[in-house]
C-alpha positions in Angstrom: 94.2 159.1 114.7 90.7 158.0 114.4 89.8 158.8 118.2 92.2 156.6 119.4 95.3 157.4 121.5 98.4 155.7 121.5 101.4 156.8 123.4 105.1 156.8 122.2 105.6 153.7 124.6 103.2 151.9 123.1 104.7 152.8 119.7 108.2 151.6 120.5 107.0 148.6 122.3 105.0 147.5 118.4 108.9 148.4 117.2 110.2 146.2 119.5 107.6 143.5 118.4 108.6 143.9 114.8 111.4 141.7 113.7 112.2 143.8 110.9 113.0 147.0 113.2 115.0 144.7 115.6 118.3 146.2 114.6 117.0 149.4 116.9 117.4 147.7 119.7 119.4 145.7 121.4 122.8 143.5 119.6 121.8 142.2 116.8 124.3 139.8 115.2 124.2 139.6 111.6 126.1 136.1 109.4 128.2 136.8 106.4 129.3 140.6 106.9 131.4 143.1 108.6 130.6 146.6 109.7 132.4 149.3 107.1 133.8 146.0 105.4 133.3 146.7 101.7 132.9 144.4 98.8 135.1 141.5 98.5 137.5 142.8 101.8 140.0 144.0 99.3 141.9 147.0 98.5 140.4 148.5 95.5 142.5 147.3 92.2 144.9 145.2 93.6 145.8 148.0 96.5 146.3 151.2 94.4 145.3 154.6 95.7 142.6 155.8 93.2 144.6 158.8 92.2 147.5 156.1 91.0 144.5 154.0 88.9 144.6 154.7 85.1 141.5 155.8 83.8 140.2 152.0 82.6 141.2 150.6 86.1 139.1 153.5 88.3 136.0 152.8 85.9 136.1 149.3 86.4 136.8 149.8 90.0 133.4 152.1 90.3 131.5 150.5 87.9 131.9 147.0 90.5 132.2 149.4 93.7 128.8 151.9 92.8 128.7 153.1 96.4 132.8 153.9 97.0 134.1 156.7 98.1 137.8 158.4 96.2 139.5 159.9 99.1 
């Protein structure tokens, strides 16, 4: 590293410095959002399961949902 040395303390306390790597440590309270709250807090398509969406309703529901999981 260029002759230098620089300890793993020293590395986390830079992290700790860096206000985008606060989430890492510490509570960190965040406006607007849930944890594992998805989208728009809804159950996809009104409440149906994805196996009892038609075909047009379970695209729709994925094309506005990219990151959903069908369980």
């Amino acid at each position: 590293m260029g002759g230098e040395s620089v300890t793993l303390a020293a590395r986390i306390e830079a992290l700790k410095k860096d206000p985008t790597a606060d989430f890492m440590f510490g509570a960190v309270t965040r406006e607007g959002w849930k944890p594992g709250e998805g989208g728009d807090g809804q159950k996809p398509s009104g409440g149906k399961k994805p196996a009892e969406m038609s075909y047009a309703e379970l695209a729709e529901y994925l094309a506005a949902n990219p990151d959903a999981k069908l369980d």
